[in-house]
Biopython code that builds the backbone (N, CA, C, O; Angstrom):
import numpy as np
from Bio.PDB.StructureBuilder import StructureBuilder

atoms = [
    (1, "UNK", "N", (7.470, -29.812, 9.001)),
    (1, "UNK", "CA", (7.195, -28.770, 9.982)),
    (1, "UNK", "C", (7.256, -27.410, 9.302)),
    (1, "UNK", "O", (8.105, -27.082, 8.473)),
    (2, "UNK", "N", (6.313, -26.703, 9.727)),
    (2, "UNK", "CA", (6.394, -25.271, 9.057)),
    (2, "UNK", "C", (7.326, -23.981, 9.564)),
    (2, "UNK", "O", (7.906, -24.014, 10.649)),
    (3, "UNK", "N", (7.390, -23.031, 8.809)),
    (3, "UNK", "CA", (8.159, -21.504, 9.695)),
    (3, "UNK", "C", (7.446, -20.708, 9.637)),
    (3, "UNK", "O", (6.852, -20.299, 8.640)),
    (4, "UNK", "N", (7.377, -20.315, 10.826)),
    (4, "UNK", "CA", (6.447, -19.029, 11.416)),
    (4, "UNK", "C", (7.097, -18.562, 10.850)),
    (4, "UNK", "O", (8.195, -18.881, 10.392)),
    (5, "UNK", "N", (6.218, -17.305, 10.765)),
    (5, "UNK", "CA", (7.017, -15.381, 10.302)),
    (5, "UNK", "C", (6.050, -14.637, 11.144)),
    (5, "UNK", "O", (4.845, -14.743, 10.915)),
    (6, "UNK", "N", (6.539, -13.823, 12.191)),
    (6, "UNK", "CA", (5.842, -13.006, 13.229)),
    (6, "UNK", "C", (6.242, -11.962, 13.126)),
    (6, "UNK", "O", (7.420, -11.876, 13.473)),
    (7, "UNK", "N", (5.553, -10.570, 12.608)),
    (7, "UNK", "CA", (5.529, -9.415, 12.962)),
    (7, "UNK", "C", (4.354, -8.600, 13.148)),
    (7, "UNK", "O", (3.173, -8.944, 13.137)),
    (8, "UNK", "N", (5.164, -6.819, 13.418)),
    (8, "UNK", "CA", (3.560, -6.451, 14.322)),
    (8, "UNK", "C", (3.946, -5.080, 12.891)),
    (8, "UNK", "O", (4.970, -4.779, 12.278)),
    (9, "UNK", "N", (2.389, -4.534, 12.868)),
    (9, "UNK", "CA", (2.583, -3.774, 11.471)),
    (9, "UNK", "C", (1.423, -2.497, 12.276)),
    (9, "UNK", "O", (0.192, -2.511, 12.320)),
    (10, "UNK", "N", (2.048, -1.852, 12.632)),
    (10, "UNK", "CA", (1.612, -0.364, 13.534)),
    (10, "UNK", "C", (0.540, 0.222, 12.983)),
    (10, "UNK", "O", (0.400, -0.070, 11.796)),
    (11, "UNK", "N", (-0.218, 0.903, 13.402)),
    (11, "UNK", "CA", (-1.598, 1.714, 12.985)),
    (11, "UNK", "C", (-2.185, 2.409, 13.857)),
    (11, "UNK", "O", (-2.085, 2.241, 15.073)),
    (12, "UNK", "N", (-2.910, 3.325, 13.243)),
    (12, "UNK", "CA", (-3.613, 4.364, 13.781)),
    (12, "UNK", "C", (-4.832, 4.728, 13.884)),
    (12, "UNK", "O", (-5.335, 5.836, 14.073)),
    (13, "UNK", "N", (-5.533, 3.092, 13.661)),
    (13, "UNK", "CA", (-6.912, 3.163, 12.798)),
    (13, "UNK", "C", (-7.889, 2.992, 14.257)),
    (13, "UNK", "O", (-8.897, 3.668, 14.463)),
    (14, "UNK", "N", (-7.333, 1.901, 15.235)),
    (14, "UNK", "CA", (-8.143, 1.326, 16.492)),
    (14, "UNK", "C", (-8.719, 0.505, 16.052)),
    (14, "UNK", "O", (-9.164, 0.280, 14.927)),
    (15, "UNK", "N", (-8.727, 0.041, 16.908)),
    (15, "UNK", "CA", (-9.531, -1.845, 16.626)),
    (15, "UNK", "C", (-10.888, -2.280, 15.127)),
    (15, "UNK", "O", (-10.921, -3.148, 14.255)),
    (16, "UNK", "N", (-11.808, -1.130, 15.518)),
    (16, "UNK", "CA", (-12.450, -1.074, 14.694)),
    (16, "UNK", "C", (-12.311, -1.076, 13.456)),
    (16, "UNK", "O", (-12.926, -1.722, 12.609)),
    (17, "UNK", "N", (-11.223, -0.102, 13.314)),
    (17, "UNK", "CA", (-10.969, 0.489, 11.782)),
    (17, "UNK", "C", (-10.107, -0.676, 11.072)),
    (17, "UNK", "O", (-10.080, -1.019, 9.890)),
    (18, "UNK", "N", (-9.437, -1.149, 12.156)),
    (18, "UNK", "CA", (-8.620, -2.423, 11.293)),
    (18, "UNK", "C", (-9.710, -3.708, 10.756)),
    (18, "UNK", "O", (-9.983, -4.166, 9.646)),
    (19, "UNK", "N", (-10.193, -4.033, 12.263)),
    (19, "UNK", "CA", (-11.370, -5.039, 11.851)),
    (19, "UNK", "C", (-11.986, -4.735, 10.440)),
    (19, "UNK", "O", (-11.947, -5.712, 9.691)),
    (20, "UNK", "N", (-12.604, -3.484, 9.854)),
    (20, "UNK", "CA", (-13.336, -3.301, 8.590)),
    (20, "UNK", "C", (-11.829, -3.526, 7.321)),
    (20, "UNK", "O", (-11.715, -4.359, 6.422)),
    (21, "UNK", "N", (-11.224, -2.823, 7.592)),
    (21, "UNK", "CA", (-9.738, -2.764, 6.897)),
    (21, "UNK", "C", (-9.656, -4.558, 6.319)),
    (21, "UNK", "O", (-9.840, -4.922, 5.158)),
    (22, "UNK", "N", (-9.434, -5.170, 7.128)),
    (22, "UNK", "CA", (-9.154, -6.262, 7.428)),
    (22, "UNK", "C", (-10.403, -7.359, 6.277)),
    (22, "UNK", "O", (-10.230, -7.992, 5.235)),
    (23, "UNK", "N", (-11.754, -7.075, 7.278)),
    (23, "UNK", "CA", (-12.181, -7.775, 6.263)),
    (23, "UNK", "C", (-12.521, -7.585, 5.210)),
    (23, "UNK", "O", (-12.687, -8.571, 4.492)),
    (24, "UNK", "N", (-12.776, -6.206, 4.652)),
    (24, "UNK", "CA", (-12.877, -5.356, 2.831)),
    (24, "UNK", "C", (-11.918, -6.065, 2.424)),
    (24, "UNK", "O", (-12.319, -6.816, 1.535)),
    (25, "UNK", "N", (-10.298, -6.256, 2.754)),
    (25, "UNK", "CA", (-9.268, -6.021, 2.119)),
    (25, "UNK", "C", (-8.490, -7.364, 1.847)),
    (25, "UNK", "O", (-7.803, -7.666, 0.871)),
    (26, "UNK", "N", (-8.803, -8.114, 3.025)),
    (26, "UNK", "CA", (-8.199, -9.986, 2.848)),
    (26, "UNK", "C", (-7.910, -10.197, 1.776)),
    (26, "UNK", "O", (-6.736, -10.277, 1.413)),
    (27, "UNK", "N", (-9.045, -10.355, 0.911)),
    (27, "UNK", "CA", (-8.918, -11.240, 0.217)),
    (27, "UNK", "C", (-8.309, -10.521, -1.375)),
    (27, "UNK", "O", (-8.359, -11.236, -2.377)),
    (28, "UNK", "N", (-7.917, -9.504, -1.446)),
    (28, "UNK", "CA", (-6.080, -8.429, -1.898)),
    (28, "UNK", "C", (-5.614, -9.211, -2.250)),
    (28, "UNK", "O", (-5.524, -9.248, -3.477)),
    (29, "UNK", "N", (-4.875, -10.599, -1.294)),
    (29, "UNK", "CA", (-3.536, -10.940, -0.856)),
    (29, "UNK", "C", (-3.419, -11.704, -2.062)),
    (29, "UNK", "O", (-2.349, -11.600, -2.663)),
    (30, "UNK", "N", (-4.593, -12.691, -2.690)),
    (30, "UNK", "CA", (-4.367, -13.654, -3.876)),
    (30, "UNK", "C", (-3.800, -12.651, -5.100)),
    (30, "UNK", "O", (-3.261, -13.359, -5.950)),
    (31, "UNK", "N", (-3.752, -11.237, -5.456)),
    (31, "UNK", "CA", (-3.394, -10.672, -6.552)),
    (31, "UNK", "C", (-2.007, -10.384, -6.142)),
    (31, "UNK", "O", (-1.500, -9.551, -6.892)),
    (32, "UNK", "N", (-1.067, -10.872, -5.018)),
    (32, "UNK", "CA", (0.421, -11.186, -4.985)),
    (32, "UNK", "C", (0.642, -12.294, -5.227)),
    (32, "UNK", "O", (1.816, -12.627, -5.390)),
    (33, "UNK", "N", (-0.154, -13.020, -5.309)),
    (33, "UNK", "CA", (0.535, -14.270, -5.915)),
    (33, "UNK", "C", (0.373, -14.822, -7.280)),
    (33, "UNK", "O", (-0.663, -15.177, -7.843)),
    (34, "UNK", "N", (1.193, -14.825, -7.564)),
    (34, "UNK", "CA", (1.478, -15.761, -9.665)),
    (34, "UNK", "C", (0.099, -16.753, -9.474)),
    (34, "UNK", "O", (-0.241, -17.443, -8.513)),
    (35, "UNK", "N", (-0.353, -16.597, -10.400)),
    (35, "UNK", "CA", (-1.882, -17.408, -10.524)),
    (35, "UNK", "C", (-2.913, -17.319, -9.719)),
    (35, "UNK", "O", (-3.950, -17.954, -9.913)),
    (36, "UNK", "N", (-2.718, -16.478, -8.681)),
    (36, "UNK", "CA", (-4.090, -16.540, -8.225)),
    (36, "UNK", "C", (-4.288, -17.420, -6.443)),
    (36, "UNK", "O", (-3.533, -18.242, -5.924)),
    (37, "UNK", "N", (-5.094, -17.049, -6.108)),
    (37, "UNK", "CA", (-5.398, -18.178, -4.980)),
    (37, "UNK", "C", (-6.752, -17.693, -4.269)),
    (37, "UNK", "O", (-7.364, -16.775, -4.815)),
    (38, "UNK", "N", (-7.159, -18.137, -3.324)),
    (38, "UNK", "CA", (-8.157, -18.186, -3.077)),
    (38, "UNK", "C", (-7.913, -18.161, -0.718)),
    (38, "UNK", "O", (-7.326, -18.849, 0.118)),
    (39, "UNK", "N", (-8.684, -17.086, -0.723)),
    (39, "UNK", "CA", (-8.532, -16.714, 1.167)),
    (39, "UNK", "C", (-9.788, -17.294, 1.730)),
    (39, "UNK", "O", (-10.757, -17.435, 0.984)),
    (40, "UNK", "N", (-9.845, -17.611, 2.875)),
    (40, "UNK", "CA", (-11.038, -17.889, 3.895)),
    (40, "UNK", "C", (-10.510, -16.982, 5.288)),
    (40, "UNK", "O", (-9.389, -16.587, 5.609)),
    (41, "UNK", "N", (-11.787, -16.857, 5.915)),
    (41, "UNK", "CA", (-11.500, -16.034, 7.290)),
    (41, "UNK", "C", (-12.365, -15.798, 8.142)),
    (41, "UNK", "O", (-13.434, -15.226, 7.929)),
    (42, "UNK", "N", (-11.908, -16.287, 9.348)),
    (42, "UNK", "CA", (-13.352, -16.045, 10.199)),
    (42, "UNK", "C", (-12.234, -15.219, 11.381)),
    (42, "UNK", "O", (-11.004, -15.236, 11.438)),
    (43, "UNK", "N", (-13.635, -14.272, 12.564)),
    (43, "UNK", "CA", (-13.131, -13.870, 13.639)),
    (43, "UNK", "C", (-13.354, -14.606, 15.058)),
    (43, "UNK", "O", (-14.358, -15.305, 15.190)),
    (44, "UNK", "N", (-12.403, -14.457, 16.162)),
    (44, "UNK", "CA", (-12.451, -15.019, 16.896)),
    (44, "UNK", "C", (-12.131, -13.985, 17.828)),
    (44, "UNK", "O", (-10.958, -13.623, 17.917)),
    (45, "UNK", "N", (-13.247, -13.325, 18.715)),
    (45, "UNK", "CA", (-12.509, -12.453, 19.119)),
    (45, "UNK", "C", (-11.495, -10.782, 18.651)),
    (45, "UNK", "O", (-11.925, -9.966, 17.836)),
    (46, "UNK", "N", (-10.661, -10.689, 19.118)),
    (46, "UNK", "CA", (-9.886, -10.202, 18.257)),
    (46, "UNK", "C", (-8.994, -10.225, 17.137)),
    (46, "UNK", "O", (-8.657, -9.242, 16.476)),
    (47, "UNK", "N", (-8.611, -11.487, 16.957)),
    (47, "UNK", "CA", (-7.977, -12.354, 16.215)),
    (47, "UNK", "C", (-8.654, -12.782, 15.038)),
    (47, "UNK", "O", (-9.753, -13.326, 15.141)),
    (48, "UNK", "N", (-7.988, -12.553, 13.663)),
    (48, "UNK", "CA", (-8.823, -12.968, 12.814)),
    (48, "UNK", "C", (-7.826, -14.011, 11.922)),
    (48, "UNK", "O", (-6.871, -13.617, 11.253)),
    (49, "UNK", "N", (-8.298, -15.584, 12.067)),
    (49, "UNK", "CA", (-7.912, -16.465, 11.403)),
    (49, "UNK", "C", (-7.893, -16.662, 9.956)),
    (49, "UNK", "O", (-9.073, -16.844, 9.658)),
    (50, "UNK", "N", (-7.098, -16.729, 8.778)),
    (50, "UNK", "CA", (-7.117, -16.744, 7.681)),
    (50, "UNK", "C", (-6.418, -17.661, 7.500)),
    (50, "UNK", "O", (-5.625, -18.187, 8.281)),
    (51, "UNK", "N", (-6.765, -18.017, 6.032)),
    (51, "UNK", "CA", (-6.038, -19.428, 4.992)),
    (51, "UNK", "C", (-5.732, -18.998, 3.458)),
    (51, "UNK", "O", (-6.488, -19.096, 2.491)),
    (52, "UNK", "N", (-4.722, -18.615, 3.499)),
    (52, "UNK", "CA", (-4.281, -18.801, 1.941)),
    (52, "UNK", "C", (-4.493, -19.880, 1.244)),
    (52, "UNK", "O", (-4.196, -20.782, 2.026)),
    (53, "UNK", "N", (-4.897, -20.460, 0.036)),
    (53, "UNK", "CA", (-4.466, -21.722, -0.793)),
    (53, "UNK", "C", (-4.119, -21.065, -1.968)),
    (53, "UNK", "O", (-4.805, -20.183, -2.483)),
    (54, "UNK", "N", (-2.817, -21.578, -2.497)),
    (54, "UNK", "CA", (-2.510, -21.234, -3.555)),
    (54, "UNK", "C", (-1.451, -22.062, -3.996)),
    (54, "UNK", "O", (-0.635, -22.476, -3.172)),
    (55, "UNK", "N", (-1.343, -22.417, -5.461)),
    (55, "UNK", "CA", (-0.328, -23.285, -5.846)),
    (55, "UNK", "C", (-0.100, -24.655, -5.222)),
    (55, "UNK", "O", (1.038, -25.079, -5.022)),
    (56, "UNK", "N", (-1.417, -25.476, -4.858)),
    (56, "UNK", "CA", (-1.225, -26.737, -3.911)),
    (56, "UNK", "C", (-0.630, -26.277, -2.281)),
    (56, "UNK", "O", (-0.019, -27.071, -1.567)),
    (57, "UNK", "N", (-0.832, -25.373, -2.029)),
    (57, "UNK", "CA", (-0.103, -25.186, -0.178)),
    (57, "UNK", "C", (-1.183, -24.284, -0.432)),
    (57, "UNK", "O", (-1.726, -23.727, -1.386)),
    (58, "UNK", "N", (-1.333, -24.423, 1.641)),
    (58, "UNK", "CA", (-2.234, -23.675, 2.733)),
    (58, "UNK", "C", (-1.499, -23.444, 3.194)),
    (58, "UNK", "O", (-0.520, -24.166, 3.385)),
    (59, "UNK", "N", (-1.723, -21.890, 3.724)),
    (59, "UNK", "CA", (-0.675, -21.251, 4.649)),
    (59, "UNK", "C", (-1.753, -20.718, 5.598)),
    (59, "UNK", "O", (-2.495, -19.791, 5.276)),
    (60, "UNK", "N", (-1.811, -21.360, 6.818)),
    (60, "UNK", "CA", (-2.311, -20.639, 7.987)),
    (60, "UNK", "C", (-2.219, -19.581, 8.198)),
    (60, "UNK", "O", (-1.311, -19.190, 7.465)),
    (61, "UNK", "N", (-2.843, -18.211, 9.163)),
    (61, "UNK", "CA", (-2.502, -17.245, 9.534)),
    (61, "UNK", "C", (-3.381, -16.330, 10.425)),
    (61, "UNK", "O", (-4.561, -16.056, 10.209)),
    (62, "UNK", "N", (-2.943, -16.085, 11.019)),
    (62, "UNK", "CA", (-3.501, -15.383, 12.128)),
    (62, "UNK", "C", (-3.134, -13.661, 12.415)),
    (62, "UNK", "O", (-2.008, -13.338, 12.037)),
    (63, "UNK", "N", (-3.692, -12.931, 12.829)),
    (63, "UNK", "CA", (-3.917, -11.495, 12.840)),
    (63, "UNK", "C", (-4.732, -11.123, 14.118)),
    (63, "UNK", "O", (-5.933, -11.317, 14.303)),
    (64, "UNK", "N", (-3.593, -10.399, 15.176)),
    (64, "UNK", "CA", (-4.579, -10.321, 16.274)),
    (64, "UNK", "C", (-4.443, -8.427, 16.202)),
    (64, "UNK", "O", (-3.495, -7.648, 16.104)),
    (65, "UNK", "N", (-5.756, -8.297, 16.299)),
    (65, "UNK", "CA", (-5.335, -6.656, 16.588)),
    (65, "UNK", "C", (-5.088, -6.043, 18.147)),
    (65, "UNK", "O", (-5.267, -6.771, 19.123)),
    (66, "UNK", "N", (-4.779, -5.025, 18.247)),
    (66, "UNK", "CA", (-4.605, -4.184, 19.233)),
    (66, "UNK", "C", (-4.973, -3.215, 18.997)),
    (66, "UNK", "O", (-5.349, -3.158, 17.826)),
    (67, "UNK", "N", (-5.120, -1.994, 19.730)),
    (67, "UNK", "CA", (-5.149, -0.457, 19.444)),
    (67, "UNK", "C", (-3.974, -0.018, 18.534)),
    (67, "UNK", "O", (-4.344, 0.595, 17.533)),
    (68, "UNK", "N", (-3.227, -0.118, 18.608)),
    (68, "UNK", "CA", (-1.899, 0.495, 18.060)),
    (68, "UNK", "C", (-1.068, -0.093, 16.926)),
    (68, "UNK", "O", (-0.391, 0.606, 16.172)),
    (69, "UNK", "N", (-1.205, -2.085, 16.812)),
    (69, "UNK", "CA", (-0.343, -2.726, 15.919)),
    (69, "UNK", "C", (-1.456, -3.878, 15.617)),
    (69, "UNK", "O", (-2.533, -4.120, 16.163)),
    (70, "UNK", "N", (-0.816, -4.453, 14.603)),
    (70, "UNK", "CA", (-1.739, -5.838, 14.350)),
    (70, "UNK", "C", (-0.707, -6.755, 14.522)),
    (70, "UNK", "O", (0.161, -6.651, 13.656)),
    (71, "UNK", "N", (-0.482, -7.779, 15.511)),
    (71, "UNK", "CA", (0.427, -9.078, 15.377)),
    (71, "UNK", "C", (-0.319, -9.988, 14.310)),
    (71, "UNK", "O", (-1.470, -10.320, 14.026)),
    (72, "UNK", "N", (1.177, -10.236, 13.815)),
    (72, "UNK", "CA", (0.671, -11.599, 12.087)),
    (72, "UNK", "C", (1.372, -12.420, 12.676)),
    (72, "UNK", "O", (2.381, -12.343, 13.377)),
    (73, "UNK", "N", (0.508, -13.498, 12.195)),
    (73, "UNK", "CA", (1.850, -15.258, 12.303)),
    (73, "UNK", "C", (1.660, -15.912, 10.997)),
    (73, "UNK", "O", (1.017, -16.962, 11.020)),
    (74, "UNK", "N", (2.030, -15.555, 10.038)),
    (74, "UNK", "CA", (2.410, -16.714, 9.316)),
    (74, "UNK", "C", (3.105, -17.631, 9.532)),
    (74, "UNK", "O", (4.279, -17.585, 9.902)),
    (75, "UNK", "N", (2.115, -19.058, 9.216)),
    (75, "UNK", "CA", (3.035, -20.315, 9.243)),
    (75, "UNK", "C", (3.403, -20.752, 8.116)),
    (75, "UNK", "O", (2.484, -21.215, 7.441)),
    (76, "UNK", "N", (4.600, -20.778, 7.579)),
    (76, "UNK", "CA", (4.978, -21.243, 6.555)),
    (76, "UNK", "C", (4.909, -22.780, 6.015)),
    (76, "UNK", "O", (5.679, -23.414, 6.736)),
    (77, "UNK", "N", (4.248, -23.751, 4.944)),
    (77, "UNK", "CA", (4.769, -24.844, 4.968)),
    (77, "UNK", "C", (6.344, -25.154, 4.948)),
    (77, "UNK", "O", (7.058, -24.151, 4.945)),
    (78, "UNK", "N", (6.759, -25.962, 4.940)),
    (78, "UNK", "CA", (8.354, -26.537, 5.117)),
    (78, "UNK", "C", (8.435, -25.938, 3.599)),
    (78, "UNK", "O", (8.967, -24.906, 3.190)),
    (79, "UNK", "N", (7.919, -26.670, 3.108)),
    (79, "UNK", "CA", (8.408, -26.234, 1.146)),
    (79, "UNK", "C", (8.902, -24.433, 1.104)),
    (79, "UNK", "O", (9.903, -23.874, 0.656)),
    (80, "UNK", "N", (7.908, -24.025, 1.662)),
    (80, "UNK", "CA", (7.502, -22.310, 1.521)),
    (80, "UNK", "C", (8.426, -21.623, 2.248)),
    (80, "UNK", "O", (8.769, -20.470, 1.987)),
    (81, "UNK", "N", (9.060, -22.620, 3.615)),
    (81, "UNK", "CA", (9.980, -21.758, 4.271)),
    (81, "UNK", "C", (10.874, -21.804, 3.882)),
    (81, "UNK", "O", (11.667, -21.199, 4.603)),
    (82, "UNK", "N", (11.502, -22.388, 2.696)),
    (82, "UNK", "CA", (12.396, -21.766, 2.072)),
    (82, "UNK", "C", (12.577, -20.001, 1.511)),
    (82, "UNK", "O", (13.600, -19.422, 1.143)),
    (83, "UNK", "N", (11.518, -19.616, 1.600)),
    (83, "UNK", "CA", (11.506, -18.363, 1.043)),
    (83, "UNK", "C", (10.670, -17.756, 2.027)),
    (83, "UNK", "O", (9.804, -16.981, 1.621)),
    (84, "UNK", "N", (10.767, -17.950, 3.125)),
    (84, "UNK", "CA", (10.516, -17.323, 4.587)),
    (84, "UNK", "C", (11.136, -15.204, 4.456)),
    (84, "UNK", "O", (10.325, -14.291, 4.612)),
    (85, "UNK", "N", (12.431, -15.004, 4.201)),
    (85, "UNK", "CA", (12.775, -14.054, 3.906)),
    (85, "UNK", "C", (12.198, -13.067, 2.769)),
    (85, "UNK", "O", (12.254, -11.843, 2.879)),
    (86, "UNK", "N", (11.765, -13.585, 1.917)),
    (86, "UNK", "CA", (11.055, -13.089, 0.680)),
    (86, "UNK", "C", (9.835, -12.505, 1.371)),
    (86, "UNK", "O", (9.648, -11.300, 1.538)),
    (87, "UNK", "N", (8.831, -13.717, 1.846)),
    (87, "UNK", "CA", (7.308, -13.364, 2.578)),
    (87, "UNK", "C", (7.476, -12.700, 3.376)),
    (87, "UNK", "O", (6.685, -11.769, 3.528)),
    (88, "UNK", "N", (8.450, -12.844, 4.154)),
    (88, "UNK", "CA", (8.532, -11.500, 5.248)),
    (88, "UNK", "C", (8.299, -10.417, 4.650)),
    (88, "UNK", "O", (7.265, -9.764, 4.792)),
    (89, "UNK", "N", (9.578, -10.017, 3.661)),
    (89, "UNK", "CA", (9.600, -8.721, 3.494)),
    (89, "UNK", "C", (8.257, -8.115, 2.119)),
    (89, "UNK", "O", (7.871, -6.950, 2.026)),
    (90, "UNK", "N", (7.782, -9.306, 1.203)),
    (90, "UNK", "CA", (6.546, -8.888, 1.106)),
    (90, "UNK", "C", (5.423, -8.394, 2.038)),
    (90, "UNK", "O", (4.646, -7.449, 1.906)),
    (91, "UNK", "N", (5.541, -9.164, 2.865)),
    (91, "UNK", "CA", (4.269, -9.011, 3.792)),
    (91, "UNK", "C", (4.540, -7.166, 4.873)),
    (91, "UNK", "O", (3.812, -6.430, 5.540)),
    (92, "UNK", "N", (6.036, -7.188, 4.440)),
    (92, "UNK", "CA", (5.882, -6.445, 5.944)),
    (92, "UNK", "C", (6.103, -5.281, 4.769)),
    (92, "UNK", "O", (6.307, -4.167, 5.253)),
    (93, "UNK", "N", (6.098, -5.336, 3.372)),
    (93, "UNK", "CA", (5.876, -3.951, 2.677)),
    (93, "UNK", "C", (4.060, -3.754, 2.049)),
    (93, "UNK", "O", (3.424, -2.708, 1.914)),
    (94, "UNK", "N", (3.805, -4.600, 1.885)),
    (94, "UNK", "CA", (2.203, -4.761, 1.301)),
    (94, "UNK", "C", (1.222, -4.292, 2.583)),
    (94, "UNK", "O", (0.599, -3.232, 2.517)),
    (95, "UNK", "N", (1.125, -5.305, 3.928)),
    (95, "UNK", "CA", (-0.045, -5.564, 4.940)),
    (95, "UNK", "C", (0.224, -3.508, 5.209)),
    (95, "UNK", "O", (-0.754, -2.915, 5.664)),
    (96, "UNK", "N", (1.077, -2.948, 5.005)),
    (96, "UNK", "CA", (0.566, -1.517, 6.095)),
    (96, "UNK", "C", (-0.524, -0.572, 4.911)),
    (96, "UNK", "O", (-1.302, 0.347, 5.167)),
    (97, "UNK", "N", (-0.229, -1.166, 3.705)),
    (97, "UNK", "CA", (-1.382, -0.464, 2.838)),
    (97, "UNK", "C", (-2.729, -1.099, 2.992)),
    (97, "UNK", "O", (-3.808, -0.617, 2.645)),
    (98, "UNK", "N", (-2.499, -2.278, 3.575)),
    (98, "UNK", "CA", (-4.254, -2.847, 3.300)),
    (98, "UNK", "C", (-4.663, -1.709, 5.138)),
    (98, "UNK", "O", (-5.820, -1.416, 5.440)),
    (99, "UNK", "N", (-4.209, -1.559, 5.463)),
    (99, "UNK", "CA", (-4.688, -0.179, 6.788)),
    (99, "UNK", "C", (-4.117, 0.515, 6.478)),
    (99, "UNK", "O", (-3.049, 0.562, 7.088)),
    (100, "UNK", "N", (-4.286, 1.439, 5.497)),
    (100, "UNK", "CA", (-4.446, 2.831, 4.788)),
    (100, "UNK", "C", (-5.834, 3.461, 4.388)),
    (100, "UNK", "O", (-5.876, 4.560, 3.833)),
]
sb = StructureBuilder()
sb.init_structure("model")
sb.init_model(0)
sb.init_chain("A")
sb.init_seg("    ")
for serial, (resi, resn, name, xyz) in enumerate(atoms, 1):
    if name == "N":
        sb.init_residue(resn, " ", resi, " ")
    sb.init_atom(name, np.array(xyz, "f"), 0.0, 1.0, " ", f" {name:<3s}", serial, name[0])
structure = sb.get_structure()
């Protein structure tokens, strides 16, 4: 079973500006990780579904915008949620520059 990691990462951009933000910038995320990996992503709505693969694990993830914040869910695999605390606090220092 996996561990979520849910937070909301504030902005000033409006829907739009994140949406472009968002998709220019995704695929960033593989140059935090040791070797490399590879993103996919489609939209649904407001919500934009993504997949990490890297190092043998997929990490689901989801990104819904709002006017004001973007809610994230990372799902962690079981292996990965061991270091649930780590990704958090990567994620919640990295994601406010990719909406800059």
């Amino acid at each position: 079973m996996g561990q979520p990691i849910s937070l909301d990462i504030p902005h000033s951009l409006g829907k739009a500006g994140v949406r472009q933000r968002l998709d220019s910038g995704i695929s960033r995320i593989t140059e935090k990780i040791p070797g490399g990996g590879h993103v996919t992503h489609r939209w649904e709505g407001d919500t934009m579904h993504f997949t990490v693969s890297a190092m043998g694990q997929q990490i689901a993830s989801t990104a819904t915008v709002f006017e004001d914040k973007v809610h994230a869910v990372v799902d962690l695999p079981a292996f990965l949620g061991l270091f649930a605390g780590q990704v958090k606090a990567v994620i919640e220092r990295e994601a406010p520059k990719l909406l800059k």
